[in-house]
C-alpha positions as CSV (number, residue, x, y, z in Angstrom):
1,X,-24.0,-20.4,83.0
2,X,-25.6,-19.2,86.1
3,X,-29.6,-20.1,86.1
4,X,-30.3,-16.4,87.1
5,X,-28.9,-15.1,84.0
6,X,-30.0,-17.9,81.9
7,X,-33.7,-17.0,82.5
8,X,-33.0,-13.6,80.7
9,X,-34.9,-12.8,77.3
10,X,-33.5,-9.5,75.2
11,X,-34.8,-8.7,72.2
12,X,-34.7,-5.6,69.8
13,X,-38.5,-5.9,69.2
14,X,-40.8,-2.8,70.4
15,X,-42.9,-3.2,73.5
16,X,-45.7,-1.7,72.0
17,X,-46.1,-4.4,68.9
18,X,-46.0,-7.0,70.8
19,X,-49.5,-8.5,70.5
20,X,-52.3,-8.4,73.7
21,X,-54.7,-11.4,73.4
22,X,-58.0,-11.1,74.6
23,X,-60.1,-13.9,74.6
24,X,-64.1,-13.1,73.1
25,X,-65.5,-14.3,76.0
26,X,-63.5,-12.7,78.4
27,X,-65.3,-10.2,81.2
28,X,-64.4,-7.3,82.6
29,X,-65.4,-6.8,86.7
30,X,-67.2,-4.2,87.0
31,X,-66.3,-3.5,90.6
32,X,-62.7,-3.4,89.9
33,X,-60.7,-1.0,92.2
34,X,-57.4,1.1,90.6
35,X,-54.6,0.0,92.9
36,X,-51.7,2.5,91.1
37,X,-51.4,5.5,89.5
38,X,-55.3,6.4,89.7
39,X,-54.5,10.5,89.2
40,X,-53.1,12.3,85.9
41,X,-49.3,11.5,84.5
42,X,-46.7,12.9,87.0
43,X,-43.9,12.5,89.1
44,X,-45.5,11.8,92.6
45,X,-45.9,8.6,93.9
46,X,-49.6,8.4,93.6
47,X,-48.4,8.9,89.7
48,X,-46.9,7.9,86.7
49,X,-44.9,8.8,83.7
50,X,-45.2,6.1,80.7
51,X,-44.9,3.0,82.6
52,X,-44.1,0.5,80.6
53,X,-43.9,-3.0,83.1
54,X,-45.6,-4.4,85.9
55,X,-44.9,-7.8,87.6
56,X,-47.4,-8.7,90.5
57,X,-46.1,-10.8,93.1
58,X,-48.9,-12.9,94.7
59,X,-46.5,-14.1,97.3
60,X,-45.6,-10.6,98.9
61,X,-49.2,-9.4,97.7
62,X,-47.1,-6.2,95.8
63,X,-47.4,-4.7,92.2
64,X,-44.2,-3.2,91.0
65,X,-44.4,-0.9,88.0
66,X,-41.0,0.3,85.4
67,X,-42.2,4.0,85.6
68,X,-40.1,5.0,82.0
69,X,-40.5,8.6,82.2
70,X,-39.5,9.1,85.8
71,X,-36.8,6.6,85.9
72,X,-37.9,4.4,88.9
73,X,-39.5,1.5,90.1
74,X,-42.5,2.2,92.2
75,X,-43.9,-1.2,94.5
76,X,-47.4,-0.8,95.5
77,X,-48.0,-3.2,98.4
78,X,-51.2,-4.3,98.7
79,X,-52.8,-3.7,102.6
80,X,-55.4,-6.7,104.0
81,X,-58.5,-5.4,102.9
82,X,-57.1,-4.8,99.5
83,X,-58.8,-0.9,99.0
84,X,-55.1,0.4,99.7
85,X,-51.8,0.6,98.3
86,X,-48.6,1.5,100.1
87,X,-46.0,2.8,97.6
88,X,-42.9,2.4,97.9
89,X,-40.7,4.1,95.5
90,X,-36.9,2.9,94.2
91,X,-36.1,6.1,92.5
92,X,-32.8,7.1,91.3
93,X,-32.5,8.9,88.2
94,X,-28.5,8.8,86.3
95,X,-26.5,5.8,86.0
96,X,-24.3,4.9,88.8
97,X,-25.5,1.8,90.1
98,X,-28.2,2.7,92.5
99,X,-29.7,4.8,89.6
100,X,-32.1,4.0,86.6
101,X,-32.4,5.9,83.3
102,X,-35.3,4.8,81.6
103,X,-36.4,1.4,83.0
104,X,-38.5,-0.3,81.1
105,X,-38.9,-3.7,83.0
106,X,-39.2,-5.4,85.9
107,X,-39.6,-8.4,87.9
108,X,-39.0,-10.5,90.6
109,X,-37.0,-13.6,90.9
110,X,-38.6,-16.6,92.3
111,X,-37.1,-16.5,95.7
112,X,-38.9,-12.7,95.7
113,X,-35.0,-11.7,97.0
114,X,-34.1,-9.5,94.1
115,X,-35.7,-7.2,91.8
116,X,-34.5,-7.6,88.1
117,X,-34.4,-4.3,85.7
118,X,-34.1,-3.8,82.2
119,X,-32.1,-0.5,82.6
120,X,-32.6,1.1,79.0
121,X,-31.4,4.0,78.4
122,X,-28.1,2.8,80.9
123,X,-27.9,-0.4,78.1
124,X,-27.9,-2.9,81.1
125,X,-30.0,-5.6,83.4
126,X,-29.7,-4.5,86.9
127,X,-30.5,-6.7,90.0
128,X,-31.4,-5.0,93.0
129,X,-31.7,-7.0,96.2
130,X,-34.7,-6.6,98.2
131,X,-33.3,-7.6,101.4
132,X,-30.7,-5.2,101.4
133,X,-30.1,-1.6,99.8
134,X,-26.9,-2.1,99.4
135,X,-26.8,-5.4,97.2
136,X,-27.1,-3.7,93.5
137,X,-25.3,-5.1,90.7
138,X,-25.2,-4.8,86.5
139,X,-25.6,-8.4,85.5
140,X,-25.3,-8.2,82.1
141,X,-23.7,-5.1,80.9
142,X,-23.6,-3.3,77.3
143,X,-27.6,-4.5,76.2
144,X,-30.7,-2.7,75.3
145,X,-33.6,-5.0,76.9
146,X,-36.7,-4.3,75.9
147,X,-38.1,-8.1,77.6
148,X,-37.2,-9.8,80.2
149,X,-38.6,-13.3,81.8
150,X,-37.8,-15.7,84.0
151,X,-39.0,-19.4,84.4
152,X,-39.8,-20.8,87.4
């Protein structure tokens, strides 16, 4: 079995029990600055829709976010003095190849080559190359993800 699709986790469980642990001695900064979605639910790219998963990628410095209710994957790259964010948005709402419908999940493989998305509502895990628009493929058809992981 390919390692890429090895590294896949799908389970039936709902996002929302899985459990949060915060430790009791954990603190919050208090000079935190809101890098995404920082204005009211919507459809623009300053905005979001029920986002349901983030992956941060230290390497590229970028935050990409499963917007559910507006079927896309918005990247916020981080700029040098870290105040900014330029968004990029990967938004294609149906279910040809280049489209989502209801994403749910995302992340990066290790080589930061590919974008990996747990394509709900299309019952599929997508992998979307980040080098080249063109390279999009269902990797494992027929499967509602709600999780997705992979080791490095």
């Amino acid at each position: 079995m390919n390692k890429l699709y090895k590294n896949f986790y799908s389970t039936k469980t709902n996002l929302a029990s899985s459990p949060i642990y915060i430790k009791a001695n954990m603190k919050w900064k208090q000079n935190a600055t809101t890098v995404a979605g920082e204005n009211e639910r919507g459809e623009k790219l300053n905005q979001f829709d029920h986002p349901h998963g983030i992956f941060i990628n230290h390497h590229q410095q970028s935050i990409y976010v499963a917007d559910w209710g507006n079927h896309r994957i918005v990247t916020w790259k981080l700029a040098k003095n870290n105040k900014e964010s330029i968004p990029v948005n990967f938004d294609a709402y149906g279910s040809k190849i280049y489209q989502l419908y209801g994403s749910v999940i995302v992340i990066v493989d290790e080589n930061s080559k590919f974008l990996i998305i747990s394509d709900i509502q299309n019952e599929r895990i997508v992998r979307w190359s980040l080098q080249n628009q063109q390279d999009k493929q269902i990797v494992i058809p027929n499967v509602k993800c709600y999780g997705l992981i992979v080791c490095f």
